[in-house]
GURO-175315 format. One line per 3 residues: number of its first residue (from 1); their letters; for each residue x, y, z of C-alpha. Coordinates in pm, 1 decimal, always signed. Layout:
REM GURO-175315
NUM	a	X,Y,Z ~ ...
This chain:
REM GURO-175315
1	xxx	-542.2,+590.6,+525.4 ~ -712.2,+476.5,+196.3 ~ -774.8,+117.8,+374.2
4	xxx	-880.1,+231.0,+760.8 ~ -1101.8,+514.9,+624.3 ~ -1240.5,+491.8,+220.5
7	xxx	-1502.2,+289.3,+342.9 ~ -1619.9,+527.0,+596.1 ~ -1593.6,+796.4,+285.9
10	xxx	-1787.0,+581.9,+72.8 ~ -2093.8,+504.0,+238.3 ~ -2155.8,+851.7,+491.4
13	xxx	-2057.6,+1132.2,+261.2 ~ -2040.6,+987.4,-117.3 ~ -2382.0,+810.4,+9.9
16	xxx	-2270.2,+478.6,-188.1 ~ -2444.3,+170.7,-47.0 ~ -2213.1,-81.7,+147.2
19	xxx	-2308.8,-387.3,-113.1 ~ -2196.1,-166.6,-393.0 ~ -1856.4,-98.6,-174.9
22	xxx	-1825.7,-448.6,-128.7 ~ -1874.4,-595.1,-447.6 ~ -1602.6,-308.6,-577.3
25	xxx	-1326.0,-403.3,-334.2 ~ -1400.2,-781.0,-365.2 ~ -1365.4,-813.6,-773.1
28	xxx	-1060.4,-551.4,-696.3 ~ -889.1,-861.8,-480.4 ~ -868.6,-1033.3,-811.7
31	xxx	-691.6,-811.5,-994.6 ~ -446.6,-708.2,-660.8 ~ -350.2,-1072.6,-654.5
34	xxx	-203.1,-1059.9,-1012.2 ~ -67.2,-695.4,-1028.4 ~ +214.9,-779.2,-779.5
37	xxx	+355.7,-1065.6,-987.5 ~ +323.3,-892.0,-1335.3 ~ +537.4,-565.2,-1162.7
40	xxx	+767.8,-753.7,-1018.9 ~ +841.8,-904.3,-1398.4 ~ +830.0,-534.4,-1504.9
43	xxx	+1089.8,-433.7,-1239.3 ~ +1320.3,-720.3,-1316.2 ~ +1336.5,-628.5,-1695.2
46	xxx	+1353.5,-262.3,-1636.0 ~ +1672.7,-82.7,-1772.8 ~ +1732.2,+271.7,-1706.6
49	xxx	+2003.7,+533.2,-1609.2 ~ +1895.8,+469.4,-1223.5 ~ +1882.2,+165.9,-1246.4
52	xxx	+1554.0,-102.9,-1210.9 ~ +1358.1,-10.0,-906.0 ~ +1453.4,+348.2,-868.9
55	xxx	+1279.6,+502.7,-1142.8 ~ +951.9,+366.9,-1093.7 ~ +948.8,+588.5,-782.9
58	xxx	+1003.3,+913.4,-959.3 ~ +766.8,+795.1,-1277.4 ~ +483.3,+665.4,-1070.3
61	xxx	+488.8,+943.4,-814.3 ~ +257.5,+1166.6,-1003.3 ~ -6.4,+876.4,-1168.0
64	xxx	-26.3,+794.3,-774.7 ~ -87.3,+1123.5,-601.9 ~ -356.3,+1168.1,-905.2
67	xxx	-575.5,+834.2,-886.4 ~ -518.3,+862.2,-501.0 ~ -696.9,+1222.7,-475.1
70	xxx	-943.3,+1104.5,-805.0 ~ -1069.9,+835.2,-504.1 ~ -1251.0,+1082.9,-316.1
73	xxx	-1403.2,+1326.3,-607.1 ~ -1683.0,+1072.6,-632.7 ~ -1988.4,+1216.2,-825.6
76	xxx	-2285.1,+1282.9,-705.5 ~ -2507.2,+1081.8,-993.6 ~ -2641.1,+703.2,-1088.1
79	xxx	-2581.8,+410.3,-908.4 ~ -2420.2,+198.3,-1189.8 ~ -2225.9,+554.6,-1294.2
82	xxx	-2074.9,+547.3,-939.7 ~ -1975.2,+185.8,-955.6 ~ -1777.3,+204.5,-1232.6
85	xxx	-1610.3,+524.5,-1126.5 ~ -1537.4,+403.0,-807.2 ~ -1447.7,+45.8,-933.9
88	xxx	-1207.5,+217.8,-1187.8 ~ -1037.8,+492.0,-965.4 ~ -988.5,+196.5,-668.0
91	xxx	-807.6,-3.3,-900.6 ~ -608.4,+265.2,-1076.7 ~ -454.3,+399.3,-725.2
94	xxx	-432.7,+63.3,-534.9 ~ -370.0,-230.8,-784.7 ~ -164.7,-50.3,-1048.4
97	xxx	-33.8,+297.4,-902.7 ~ +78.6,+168.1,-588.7 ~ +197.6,-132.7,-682.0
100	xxx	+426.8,-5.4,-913.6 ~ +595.1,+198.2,-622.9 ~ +502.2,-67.1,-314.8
103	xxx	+716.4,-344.1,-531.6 ~ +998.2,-150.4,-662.1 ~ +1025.6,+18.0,-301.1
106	xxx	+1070.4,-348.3,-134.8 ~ +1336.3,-463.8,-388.9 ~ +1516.2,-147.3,-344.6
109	xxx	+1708.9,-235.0,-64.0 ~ +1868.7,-570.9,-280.6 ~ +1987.9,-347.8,-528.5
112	xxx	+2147.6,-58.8,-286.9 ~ +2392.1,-293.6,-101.4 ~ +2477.7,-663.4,-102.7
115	xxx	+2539.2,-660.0,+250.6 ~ +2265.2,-873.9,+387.6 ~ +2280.9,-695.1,+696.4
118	xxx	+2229.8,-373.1,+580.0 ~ +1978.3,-531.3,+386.6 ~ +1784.8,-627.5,+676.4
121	xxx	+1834.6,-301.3,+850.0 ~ +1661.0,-126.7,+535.6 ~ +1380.9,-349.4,+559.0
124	xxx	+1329.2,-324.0,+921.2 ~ +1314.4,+65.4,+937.3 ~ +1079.3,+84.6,+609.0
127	xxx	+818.6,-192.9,+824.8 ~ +887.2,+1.8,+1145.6 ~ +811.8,+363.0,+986.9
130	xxx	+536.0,+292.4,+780.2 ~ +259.7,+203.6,+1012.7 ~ +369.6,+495.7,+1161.0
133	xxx	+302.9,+727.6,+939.0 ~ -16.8,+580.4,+888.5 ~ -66.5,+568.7,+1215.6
136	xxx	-17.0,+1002.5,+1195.3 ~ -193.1,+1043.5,+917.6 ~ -562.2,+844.6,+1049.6
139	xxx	-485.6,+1012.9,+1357.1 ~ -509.4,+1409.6,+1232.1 ~ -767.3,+1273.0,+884.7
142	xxx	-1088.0,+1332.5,+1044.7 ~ -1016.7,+1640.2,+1264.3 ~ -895.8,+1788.4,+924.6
145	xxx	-1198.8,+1689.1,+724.4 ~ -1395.2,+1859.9,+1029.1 ~ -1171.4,+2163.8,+1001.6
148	xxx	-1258.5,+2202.8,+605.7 ~ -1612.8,+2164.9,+637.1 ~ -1664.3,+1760.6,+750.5
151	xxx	-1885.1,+1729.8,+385.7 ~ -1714.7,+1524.6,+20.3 ~ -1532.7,+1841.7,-84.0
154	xxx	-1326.5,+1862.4,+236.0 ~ -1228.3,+1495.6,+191.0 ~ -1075.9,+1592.0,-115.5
157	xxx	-880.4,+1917.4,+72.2 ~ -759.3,+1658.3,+311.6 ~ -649.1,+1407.3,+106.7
160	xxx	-477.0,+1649.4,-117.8 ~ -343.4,+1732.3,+169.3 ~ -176.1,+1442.4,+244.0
163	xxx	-71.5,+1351.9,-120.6 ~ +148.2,+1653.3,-139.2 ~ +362.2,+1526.0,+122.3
166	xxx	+371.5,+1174.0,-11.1 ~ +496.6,+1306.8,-298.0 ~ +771.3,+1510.9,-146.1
169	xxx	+893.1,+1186.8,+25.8 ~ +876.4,+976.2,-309.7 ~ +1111.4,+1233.2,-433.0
172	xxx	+1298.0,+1253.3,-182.4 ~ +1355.1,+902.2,-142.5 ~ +1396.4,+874.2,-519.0
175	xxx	+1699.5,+1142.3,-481.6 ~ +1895.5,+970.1,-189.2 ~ +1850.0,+638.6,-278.7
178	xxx	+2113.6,+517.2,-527.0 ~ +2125.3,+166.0,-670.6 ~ +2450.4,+70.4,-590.6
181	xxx	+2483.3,-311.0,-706.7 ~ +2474.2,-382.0,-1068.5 ~ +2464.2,-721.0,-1212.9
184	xxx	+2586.1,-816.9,-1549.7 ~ +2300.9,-904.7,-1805.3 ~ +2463.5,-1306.1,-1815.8
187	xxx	+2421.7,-1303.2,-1442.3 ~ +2027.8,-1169.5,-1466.0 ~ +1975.9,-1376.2,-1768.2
190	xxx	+2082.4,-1687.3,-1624.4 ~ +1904.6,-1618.7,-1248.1 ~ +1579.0,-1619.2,-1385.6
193	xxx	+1595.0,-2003.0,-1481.3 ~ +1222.6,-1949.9,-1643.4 ~ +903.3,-1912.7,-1530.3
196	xxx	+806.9,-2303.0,-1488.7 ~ +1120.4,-2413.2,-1280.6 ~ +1029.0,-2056.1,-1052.0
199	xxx	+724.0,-2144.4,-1029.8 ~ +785.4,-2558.8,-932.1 ~ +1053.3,-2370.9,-673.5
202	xxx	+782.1,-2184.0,-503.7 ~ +510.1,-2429.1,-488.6 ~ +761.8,-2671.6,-330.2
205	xxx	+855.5,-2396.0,-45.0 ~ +670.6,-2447.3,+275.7 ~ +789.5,-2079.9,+394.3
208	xxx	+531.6,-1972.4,+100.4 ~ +224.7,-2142.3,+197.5 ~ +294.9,-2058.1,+577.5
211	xxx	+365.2,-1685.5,+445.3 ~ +64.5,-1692.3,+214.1 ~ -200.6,-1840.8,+482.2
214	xxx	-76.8,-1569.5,+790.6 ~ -99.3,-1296.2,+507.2 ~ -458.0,-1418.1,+380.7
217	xxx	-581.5,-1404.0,+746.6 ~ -485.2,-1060.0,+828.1 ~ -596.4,-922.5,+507.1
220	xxx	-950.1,-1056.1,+572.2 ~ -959.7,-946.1,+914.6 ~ -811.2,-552.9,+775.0
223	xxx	-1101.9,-564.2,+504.9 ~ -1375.4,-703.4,+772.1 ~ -1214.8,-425.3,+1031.5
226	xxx	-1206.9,-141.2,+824.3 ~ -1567.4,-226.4,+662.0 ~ -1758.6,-282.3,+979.7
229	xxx	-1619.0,-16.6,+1235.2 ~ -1756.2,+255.2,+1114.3 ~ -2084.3,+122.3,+1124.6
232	xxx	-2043.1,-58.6,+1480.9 ~ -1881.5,+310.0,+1602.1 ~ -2143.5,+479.7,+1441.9
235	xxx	-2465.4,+287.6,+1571.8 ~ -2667.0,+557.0,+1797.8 ~ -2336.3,+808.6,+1859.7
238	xxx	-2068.0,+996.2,+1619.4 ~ -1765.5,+853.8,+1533.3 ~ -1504.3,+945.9,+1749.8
241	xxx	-1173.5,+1175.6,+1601.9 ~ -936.4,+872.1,+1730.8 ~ -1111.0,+652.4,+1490.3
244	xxx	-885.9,+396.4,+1321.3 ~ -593.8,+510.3,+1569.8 ~ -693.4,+159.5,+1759.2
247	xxx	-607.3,-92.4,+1460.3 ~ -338.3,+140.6,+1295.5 ~ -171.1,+152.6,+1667.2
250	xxx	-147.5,-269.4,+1685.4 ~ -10.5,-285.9,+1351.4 ~ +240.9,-13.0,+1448.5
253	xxx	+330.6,-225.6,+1747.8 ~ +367.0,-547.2,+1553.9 ~ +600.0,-354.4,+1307.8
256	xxx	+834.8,-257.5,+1557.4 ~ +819.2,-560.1,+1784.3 ~ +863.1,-768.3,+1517.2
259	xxx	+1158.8,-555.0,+1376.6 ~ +1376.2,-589.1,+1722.5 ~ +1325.1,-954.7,+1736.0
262	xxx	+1437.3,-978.5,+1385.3 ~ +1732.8,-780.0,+1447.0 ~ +1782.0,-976.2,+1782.5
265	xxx	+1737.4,-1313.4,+1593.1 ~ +2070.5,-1196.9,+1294.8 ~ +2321.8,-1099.2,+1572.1
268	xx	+2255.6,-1442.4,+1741.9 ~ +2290.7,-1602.6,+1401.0
């Protein structure tokens, strides 16, 4: 939701100009690039009664549901003011509250079972469900925001909204998942092998470069996607309800395509 319609938020009911929503999300890219790698280092040397990944679900559940909600209570003041707030609140919820659940979630499956394919079954259903519940909660945003009185402070009802359930599921999820493989400290110790030899080992991968070109593509087209339709859709007629349903509806489809022909591809193997 926070990709296929803050934009939209920004610019026709906050009133923020599109350069000044630009400029925000572009120096944001900088720090998104970095966040994933420093968590992932935080994960890995994380030691707690739940184990590594777990608890970051339950302990960043609440920082998340805040900065996510704090997105939308823009004020109504300066230009420069509304930069910084914006610039600040974007990067609270997206580069350090959801990464520290995004990167913990996708690890969690290593450290429930060793069984890879259980393993892959774990990943498949988290890729397959997640677009969809995007794809619900774009779907029924803007008829809500209607409902509540289509203006800033009904943005904030809806998103509310939908951060009470997210953080139902966090808990939930934090509840039933148990980390079930533990390794010894020697073992974690002597995986690491340091940061220079992990870092010759990726540069030396092909599957990374391949991996980090496809990914750099379809985050450009997202961002050019979700910065222009509104504007395109909005150009001499309202924007329809089904907005964003269009683009959250492929990715859906490329979720769940792509997780049957995985799942195809290990039972040949």
């Amino acid at each position: 939701m926070i990709n296929t319609l803050l934009t939209l938020f920004y610019t026709d009911y906050a009133g923020i100009p599109f350069v000044t929503v630009g400029l925000v999300m572009l120096i944001s890219r900088f720090f998104d690039g970095s966040s994933d790698v420093i968590m992932g280092v935080v994960v890995s040397k994380t030691r707690s009664r739940w184990g590594s990944s777990r608890p970051w679900l339950l302990w960043t559940a609440l920082p998340y549901v805040i900065t996510s909600v704090a997105l939308f209570t823009v004020p109504q003041t300066s230009g420069s003011l509304q930069f910084w707030y914006i610039f600040v609140t974007y990067n609270l919820c997206t580069t350090v509250c959801y990464t520290a659940i995004n990167v913990p979630l996708g690890s969690l499956s290593t450290m429930m079972t060793r069984d890879s394919h259980e393993r892959d079954m774990l990943s498949i259903v988290r890729m397959t469900l997640a677009p969809i519940g995007r794809l619900i909660s774009v779907t029924f945003t803007l008829p809500v925001v209607k409902l509540f009185g289509n203006d800033q402070s009904a943005w904030v009802k809806a998103m509310t909204m939908w951060c009470m359930i997210a953080f139902i599921l966090l808990i939930f999820s934090f509840a039933k998942c148990k980390e079930n493989v533990r390794l010894p400290e020697k073992a974690v110790s002597k995986s690491n092998g340091g940061f220079k030899r992990n870092a010759l080992a990726l540069v030396k991968n092909p599957y990374f470069w391949a991996t980090l070109v496809l990914w750099t593509v379809t985050c450009v087209h997202a961002t050019l996607v979700g910065t222009d339709l509104p504007s395109v859709l909005q150009a001499g007629q309202d924007l329809p309800e089904d907005y964003g349903r269009s683009g959250t509806a492929r990715s859906t489809r490329r979720s769940i395509v792509g997780g049957i022909y995985e799942k195809h591809q290990d039972r040949r193997l």
